[in-house]
FIPAGU-787540 format. One record per residue (C-alpha): residue in one letter; x, y, z. Coordinates in steps of 0.5 Angstrom, whole numbers, plus 500, padded with zeros to 3 digits. Layout:
BEGIN
<site><code>A</code><px>X</px><py>Y</py><pz>Z</pz></site>
...
END
This chain:
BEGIN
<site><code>X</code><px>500</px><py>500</py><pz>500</pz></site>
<site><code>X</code><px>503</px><py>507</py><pz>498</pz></site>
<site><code>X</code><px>503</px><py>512</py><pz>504</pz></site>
<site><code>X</code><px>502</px><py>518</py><pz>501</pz></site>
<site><code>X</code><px>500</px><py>523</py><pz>506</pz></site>
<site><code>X</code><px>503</px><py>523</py><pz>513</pz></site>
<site><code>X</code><px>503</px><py>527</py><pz>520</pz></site>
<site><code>X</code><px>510</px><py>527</py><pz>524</pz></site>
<site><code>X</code><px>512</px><py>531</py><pz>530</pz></site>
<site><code>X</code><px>519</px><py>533</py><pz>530</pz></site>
<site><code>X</code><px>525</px><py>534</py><pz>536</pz></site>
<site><code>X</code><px>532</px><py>537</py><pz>535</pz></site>
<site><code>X</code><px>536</px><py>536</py><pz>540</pz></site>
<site><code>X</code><px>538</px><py>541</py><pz>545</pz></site>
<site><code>X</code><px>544</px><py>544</py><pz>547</pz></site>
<site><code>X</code><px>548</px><py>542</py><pz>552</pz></site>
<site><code>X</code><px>550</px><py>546</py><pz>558</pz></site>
<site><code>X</code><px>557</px><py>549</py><pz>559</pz></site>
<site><code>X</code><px>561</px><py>547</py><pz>565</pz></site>
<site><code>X</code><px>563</px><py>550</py><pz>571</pz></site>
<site><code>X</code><px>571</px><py>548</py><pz>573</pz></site>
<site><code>X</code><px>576</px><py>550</py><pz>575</pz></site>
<site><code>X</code><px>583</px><py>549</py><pz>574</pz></site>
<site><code>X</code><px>587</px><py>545</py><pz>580</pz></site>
<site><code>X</code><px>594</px><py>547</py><pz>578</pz></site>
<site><code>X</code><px>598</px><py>551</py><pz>582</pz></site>
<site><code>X</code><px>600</px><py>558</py><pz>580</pz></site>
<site><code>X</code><px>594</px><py>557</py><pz>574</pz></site>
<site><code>X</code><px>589</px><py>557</py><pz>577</pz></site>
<site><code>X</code><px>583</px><py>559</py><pz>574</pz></site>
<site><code>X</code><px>576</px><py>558</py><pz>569</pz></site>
<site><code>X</code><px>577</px><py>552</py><pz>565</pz></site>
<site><code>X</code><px>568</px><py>549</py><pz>564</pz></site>
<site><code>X</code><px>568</px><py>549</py><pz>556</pz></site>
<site><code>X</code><px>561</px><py>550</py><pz>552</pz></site>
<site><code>X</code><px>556</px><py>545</py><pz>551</pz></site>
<site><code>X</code><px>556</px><py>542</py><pz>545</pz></site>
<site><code>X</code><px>549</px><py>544</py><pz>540</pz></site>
<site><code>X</code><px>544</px><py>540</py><pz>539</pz></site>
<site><code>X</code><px>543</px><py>535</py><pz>533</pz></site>
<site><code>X</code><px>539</px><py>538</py><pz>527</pz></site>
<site><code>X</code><px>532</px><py>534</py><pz>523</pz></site>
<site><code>X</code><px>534</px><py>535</py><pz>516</pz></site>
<site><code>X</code><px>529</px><py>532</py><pz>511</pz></site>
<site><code>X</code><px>532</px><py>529</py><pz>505</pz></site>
<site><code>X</code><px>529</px><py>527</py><pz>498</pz></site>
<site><code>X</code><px>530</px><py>519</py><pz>496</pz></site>
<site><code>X</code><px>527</px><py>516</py><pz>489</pz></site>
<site><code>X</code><px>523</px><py>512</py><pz>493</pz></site>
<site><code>X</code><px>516</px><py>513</py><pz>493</pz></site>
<site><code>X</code><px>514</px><py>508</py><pz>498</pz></site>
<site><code>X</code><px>519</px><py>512</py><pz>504</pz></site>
<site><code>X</code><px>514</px><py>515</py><pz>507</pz></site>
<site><code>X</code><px>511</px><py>509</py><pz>510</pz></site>
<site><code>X</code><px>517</px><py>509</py><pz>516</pz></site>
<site><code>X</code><px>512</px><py>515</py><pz>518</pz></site>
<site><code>X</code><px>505</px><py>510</py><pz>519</pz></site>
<site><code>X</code><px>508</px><py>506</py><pz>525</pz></site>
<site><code>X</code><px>513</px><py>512</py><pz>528</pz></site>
<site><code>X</code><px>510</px><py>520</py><pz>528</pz></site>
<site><code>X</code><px>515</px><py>522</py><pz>533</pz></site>
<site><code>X</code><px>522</px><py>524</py><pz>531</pz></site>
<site><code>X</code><px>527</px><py>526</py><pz>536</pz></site>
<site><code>X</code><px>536</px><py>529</py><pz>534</pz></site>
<site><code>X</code><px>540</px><py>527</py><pz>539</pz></site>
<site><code>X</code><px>543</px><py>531</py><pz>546</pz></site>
<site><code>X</code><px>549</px><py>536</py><pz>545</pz></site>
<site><code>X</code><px>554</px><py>534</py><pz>550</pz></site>
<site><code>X</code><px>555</px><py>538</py><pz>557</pz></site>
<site><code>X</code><px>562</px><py>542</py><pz>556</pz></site>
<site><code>X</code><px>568</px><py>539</py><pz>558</pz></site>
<site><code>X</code><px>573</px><py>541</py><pz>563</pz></site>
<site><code>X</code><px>581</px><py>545</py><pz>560</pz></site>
<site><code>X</code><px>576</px><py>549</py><pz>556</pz></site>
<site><code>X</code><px>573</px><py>544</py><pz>553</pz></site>
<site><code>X</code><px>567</px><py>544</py><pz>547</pz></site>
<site><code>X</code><px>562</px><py>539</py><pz>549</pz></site>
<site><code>X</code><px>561</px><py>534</py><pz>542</pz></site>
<site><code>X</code><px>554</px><py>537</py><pz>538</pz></site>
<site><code>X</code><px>548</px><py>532</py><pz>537</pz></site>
<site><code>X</code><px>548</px><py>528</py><pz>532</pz></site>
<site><code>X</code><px>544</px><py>530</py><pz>526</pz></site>
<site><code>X</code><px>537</px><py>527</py><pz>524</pz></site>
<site><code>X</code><px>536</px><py>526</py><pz>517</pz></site>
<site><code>X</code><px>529</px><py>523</py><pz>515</pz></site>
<site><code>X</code><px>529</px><py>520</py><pz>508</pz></site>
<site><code>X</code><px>523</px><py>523</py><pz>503</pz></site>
<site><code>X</code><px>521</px><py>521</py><pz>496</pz></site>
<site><code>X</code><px>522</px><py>527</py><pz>491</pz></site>
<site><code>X</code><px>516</px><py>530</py><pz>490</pz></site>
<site><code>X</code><px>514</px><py>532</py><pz>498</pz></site>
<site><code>X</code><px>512</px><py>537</py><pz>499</pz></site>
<site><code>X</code><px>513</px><py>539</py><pz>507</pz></site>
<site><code>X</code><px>507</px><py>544</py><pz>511</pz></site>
<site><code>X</code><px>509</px><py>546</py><pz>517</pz></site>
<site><code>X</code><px>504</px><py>545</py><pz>522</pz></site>
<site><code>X</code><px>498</px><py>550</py><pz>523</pz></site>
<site><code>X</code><px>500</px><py>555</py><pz>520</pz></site>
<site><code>X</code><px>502</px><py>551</py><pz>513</pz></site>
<site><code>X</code><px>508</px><py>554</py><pz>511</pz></site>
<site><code>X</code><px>511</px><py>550</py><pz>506</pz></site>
<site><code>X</code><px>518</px><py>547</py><pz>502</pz></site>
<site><code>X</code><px>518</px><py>542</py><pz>497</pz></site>
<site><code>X</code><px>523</px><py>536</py><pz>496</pz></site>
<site><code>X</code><px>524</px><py>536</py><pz>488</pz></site>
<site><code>X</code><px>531</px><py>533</py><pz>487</pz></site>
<site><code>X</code><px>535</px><py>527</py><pz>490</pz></site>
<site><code>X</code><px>538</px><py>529</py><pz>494</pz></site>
<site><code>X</code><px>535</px><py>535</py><pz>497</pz></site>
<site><code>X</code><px>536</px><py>537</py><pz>504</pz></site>
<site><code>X</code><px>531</px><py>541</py><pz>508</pz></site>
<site><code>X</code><px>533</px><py>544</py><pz>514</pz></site>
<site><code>X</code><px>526</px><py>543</py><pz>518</pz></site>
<site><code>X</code><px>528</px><py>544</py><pz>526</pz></site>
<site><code>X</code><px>535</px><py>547</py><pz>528</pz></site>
<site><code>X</code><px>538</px><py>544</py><pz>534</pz></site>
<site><code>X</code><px>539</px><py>548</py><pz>540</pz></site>
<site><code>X</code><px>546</px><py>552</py><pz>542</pz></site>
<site><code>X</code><px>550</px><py>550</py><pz>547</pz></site>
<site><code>X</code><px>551</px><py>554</py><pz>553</pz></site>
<site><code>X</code><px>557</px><py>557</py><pz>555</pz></site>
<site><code>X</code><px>562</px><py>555</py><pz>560</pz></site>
<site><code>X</code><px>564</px><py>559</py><pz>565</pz></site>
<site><code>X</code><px>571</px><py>560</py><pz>562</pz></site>
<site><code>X</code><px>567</px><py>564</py><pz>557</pz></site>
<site><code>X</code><px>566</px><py>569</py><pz>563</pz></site>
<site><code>X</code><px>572</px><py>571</py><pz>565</pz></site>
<site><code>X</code><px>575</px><py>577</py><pz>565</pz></site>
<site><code>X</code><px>580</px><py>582</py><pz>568</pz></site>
<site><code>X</code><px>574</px><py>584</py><pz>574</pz></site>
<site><code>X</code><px>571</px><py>576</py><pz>575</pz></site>
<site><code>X</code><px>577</px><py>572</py><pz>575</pz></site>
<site><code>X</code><px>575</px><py>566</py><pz>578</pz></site>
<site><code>X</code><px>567</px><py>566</py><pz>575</pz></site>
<site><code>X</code><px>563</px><py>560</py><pz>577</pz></site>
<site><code>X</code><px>557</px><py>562</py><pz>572</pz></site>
<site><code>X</code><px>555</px><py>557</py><pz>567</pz></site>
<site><code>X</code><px>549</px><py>557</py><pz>561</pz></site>
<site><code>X</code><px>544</px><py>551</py><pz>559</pz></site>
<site><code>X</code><px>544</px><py>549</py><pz>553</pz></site>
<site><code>X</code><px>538</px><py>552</py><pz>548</pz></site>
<site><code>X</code><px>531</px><py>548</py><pz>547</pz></site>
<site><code>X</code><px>532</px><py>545</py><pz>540</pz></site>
<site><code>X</code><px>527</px><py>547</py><pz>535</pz></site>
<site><code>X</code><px>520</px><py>542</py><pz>534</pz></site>
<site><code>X</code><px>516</px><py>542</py><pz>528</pz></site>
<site><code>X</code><px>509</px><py>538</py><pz>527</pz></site>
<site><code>X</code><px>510</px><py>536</py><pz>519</pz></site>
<site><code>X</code><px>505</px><py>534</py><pz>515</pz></site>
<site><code>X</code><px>508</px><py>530</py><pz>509</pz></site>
<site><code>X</code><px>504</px><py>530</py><pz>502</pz></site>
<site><code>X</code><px>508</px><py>526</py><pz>497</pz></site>
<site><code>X</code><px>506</px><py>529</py><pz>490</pz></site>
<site><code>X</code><px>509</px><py>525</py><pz>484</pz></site>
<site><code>X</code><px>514</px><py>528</py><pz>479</pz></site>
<site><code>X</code><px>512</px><py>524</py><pz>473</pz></site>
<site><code>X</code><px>514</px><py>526</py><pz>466</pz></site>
<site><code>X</code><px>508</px><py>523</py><pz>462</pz></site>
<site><code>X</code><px>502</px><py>521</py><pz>466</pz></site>
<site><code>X</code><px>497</px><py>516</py><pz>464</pz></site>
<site><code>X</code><px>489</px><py>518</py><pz>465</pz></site>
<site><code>X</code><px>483</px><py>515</py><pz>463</pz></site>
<site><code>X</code><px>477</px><py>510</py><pz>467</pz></site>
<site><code>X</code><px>478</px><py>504</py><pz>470</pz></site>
<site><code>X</code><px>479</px><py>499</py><pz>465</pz></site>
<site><code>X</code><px>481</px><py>504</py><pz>460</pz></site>
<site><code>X</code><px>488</px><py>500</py><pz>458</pz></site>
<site><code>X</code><px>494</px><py>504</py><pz>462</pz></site>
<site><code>X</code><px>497</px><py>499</py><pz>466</pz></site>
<site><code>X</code><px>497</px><py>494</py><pz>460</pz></site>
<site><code>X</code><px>500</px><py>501</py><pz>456</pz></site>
<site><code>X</code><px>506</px><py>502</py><pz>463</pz></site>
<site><code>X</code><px>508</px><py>494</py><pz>462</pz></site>
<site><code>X</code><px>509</px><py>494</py><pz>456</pz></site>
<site><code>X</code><px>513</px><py>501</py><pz>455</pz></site>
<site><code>X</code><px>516</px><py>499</py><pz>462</pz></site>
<site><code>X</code><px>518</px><py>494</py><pz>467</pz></site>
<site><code>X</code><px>513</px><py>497</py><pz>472</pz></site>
<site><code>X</code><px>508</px><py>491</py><pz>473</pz></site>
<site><code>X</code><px>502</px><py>493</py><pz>474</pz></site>
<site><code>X</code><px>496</px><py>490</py><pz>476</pz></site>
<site><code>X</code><px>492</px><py>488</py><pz>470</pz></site>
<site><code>X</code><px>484</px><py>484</py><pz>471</pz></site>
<site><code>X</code><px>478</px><py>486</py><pz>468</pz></site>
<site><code>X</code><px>475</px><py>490</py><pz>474</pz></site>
<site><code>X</code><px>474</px><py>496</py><pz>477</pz></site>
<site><code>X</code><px>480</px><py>499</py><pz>479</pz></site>
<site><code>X</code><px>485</px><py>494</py><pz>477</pz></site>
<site><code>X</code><px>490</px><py>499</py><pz>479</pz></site>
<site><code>X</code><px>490</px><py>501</py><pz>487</pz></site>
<site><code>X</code><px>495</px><py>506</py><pz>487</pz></site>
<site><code>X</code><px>500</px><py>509</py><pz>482</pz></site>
<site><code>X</code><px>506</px><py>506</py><pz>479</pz></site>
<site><code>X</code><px>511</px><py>509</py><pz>476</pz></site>
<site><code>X</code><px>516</px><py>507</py><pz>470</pz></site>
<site><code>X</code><px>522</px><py>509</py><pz>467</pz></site>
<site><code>X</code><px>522</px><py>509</py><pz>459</pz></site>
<site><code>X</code><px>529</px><py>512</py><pz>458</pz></site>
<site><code>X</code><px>530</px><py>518</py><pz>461</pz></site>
<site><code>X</code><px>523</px><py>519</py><pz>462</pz></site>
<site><code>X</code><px>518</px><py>517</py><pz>468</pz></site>
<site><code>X</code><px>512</px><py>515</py><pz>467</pz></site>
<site><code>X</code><px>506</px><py>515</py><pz>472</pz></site>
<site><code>X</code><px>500</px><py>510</py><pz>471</pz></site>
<site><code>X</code><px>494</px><py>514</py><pz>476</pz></site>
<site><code>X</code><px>489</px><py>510</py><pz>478</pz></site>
<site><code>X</code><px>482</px><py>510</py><pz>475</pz></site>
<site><code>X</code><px>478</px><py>517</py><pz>475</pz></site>
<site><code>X</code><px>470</px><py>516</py><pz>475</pz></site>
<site><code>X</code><px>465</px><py>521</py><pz>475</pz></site>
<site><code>X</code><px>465</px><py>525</py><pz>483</pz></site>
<site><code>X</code><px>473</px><py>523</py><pz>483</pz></site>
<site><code>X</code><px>474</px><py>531</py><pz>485</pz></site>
<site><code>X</code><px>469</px><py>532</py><pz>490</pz></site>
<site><code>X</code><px>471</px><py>524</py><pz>494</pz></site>
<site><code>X</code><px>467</px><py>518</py><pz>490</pz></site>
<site><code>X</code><px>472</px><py>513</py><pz>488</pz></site>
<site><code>X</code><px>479</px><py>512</py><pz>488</pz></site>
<site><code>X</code><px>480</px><py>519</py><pz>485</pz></site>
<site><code>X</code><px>480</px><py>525</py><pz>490</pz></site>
<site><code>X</code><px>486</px><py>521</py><pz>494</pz></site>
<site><code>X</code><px>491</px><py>520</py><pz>488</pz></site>
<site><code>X</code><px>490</px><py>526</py><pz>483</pz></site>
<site><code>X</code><px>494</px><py>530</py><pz>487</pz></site>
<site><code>X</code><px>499</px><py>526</py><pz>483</pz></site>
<site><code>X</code><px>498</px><py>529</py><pz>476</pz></site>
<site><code>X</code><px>498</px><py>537</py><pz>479</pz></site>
<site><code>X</code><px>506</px><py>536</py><pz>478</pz></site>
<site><code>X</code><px>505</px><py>531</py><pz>472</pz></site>
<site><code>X</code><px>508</px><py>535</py><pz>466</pz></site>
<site><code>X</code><px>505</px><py>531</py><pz>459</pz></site>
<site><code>X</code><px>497</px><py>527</py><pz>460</pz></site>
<site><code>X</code><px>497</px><py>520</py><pz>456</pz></site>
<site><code>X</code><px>490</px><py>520</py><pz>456</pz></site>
<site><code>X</code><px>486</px><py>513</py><pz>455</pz></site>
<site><code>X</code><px>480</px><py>511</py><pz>452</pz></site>
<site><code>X</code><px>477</px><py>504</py><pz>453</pz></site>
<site><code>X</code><px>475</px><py>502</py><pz>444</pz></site>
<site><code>X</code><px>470</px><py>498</py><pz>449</pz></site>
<site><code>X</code><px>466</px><py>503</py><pz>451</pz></site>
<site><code>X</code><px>459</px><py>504</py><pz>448</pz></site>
<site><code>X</code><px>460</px><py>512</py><pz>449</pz></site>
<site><code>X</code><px>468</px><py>514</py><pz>448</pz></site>
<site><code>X</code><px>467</px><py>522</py><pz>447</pz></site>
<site><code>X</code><px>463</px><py>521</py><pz>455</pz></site>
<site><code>X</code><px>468</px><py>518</py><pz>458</pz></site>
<site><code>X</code><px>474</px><py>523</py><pz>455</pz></site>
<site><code>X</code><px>469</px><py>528</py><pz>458</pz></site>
<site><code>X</code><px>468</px><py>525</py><pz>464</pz></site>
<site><code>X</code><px>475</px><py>525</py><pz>465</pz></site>
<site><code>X</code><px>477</px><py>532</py><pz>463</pz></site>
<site><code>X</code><px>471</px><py>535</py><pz>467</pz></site>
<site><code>X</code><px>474</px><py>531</py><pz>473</pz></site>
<site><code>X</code><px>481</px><py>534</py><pz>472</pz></site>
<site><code>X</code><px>478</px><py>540</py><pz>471</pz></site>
<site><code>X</code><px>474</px><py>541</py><pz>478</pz></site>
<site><code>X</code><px>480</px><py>539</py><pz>481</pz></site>
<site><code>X</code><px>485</px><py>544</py><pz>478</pz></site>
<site><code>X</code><px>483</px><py>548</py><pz>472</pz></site>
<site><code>X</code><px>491</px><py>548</py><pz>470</pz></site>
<site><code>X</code><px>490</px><py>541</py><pz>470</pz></site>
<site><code>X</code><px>487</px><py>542</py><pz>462</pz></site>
<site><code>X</code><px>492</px><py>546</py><pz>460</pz></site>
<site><code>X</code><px>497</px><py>541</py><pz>460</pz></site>
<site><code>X</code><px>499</px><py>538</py><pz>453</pz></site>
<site><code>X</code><px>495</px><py>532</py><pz>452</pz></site>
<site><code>X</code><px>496</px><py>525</py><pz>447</pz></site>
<site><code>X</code><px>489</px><py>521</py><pz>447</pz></site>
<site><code>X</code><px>490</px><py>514</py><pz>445</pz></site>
<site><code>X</code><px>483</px><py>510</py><pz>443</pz></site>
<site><code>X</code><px>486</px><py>504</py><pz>447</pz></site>
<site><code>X</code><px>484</px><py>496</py><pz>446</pz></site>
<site><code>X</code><px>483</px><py>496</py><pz>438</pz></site>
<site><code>X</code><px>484</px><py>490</py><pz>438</pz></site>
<site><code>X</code><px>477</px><py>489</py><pz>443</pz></site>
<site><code>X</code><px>473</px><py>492</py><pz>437</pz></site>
<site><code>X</code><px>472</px><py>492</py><pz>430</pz></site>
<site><code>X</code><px>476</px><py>496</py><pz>425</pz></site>
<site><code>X</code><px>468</px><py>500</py><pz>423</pz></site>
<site><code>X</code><px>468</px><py>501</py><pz>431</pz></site>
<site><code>X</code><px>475</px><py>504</py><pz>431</pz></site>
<site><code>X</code><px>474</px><py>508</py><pz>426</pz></site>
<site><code>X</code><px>467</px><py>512</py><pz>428</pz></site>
<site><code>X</code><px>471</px><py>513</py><pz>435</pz></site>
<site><code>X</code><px>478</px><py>515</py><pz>432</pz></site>
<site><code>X</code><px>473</px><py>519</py><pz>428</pz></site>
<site><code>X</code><px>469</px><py>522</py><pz>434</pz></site>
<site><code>X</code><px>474</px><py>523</py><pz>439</pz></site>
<site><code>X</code><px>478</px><py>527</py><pz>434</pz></site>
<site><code>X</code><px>473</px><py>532</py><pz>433</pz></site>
<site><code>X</code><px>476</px><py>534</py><pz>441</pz></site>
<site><code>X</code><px>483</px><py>533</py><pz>440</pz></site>
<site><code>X</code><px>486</px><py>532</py><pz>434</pz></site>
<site><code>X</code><px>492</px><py>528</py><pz>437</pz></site>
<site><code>X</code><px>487</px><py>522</py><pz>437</pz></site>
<site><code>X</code><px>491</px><py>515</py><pz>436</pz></site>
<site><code>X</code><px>489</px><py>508</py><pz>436</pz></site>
<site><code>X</code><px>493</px><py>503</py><pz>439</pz></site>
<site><code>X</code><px>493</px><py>496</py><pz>442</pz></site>
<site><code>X</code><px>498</px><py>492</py><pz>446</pz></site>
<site><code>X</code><px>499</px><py>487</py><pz>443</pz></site>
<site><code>X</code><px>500</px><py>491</py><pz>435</pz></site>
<site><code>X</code><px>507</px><py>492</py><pz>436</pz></site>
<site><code>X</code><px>505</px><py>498</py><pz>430</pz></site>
<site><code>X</code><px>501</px><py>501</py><pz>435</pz></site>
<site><code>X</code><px>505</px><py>500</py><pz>440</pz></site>
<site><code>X</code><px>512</px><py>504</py><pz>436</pz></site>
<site><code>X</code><px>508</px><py>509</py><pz>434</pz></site>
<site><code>X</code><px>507</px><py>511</py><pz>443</pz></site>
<site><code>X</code><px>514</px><py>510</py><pz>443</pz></site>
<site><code>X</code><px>516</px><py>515</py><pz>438</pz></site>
<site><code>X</code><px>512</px><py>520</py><pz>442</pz></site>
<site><code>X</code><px>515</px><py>518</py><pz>448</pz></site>
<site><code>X</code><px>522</px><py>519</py><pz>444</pz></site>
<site><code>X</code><px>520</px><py>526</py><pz>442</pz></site>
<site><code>X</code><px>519</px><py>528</py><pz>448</pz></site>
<site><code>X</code><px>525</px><py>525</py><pz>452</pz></site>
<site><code>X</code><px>529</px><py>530</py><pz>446</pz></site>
<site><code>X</code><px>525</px><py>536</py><pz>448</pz></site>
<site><code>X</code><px>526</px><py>534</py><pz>455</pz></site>
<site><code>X</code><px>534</px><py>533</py><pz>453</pz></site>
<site><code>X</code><px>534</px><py>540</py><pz>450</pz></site>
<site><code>X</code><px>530</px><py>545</py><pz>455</pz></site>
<site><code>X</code><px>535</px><py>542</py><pz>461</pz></site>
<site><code>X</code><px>541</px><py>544</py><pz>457</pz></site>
<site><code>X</code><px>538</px><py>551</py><pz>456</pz></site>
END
């Protein structure tokens, strides 16, 4: 099961204390407590795996380690050890309750989410030509806590949309080694996959029904994970008895959630061919054309078919290739 969306408290460790001493050798006597060590930093770090955040489902509380107390001969105490929380990219991070945000897109990245405290100081550090022997000394510093809500939002290059049964995980196989689940029921795929075709990351999201936006189906919980999504294969079952009402229905629930879902570009494939007769196809082609020109027929058993999305893909790996050079 995907954990995609999670509350944590976090702790960073407090500083230590300084120390009080003083030195016991005749004719050096004197101020010698050295400063407390700082408490260990949570960091929050981005990883290429999608499932990291269900360490998050049995333990919510997360504390960095104690900075020592200072040592004596002005002696700095050793600062805690950082804590650092490994996150899928594509996070986005809400500081809790007033949701402030930061976003983990990189592997990689590091996000500084709570700072440790400051060691005290020792009373070496309060000698002076007036307070020779100064026997005053600090706490260490209450590290920094945070209540972080974790939302993991894919970073996909091509998205698959569509109805359940629509064909996307057979498509994502095929392309990929990703190995989706595939039956001929509703809502085959239960959450998303993800698959590399080259460069490219390709997302397979679960099937949208009527209502997604507003709750019904399995929809409203994963459509957070087409907002970053750059480009939509969008599929259409050659199956269905009304191909133009179910390419609306989709498009209306993208739409509901978030209009610029609906500017994005979008390849639609009449998937399935080879469930439905070539007049079928045809008619069908033909209709949903009328709402998007990009309209193609495929099958994943038709290699033809299948170069013709590869090719596609291709194209948008050279594009992909020539903007992160500029």
């Amino acid at each position: 099961m995907l954990i995609d969306d999670v509350t944590i408290e976090v702790f960073a460790g407090n500083g230590g204390s300084g120390r009080a001493a003083f030195n016991k050798t005749k004719m050096t006597l004197g101020p010698t407590g050295g400063n407390g060590g700082k408490g260990g930093d949570i960091i929050l770090r981005g990883v290429p795996d999608i499932s990291a955040l269900m360490r998050f489902q049995g333990k919510r509380v997360f504390k960095a380690d104690k900075g020592k107390m200072g040592g004596e001969q002005n002696r700095e105490g050793k600062s805690g050890d950082d804590m650092i929380l490994n996150v899928p990219v594509g996070t986005v991070i809400h500081f809790l309750p007033n949701d402030s945000t930061k976003e983990i897109t990189k592997i990689g990245q590091q996000e500084l989410v709570a700072y440790g405290g400051r060691g005290g100081r020792g009373n070496f550090a309060f000698r002076s030509s007036i307070f020779t022997s100064p026997k005053k000394f600090e706490e260490g510093e209450v590290g920094q806590s945070a209540k972080l809500r974790l939302e993991l939002k894919l970073i996909a290059d091509v998205g698959f949309v569509g109805l359940p049964n629509a064909g996307k995980s057979s498509l994502l196989n095929e392309l990929t080694n990703a190995r989706s689940r595939v039956a001929n029921y509703p809502f085959t795929t239960l959450e998303p996959s993800l698959g590399a075709y080259y460069e490219l990351i390709l997302a397979d999201i679960p099937g949208l029904i009527e209502g997604a936006s507003i709750g019904k189906g399995l929809g409203i919980r994963f459509l957070r994970h087409i907002e970053r999504t750059n480009i939509f294969f969008h599929l259409v079952s050659a199956e269905s008895q009304d191909p133009v009402s179910d390419y609306k229905a989709v498009r209306g629930e993208l739409g509901a959630y978030n209009k610029k879902l609906l500017t994005k570009k979008e390849y639609v494939f009449l998937s399935k061919c080879d469930m439905a007769s070539p007049a079928e196809i045809q008619k069908k082609t033909a209709d949903l054309k009328k709402l998007n020109p990009s309209v193609q027929s495929i099958s994943v058993i038709d290699d033809k078919s299948l170069e013709a999305v590869k090719k596609i893909l291709s194209k948008i790996a050279k594009e992909k290739t020539i903007s992160e050079e500029q």
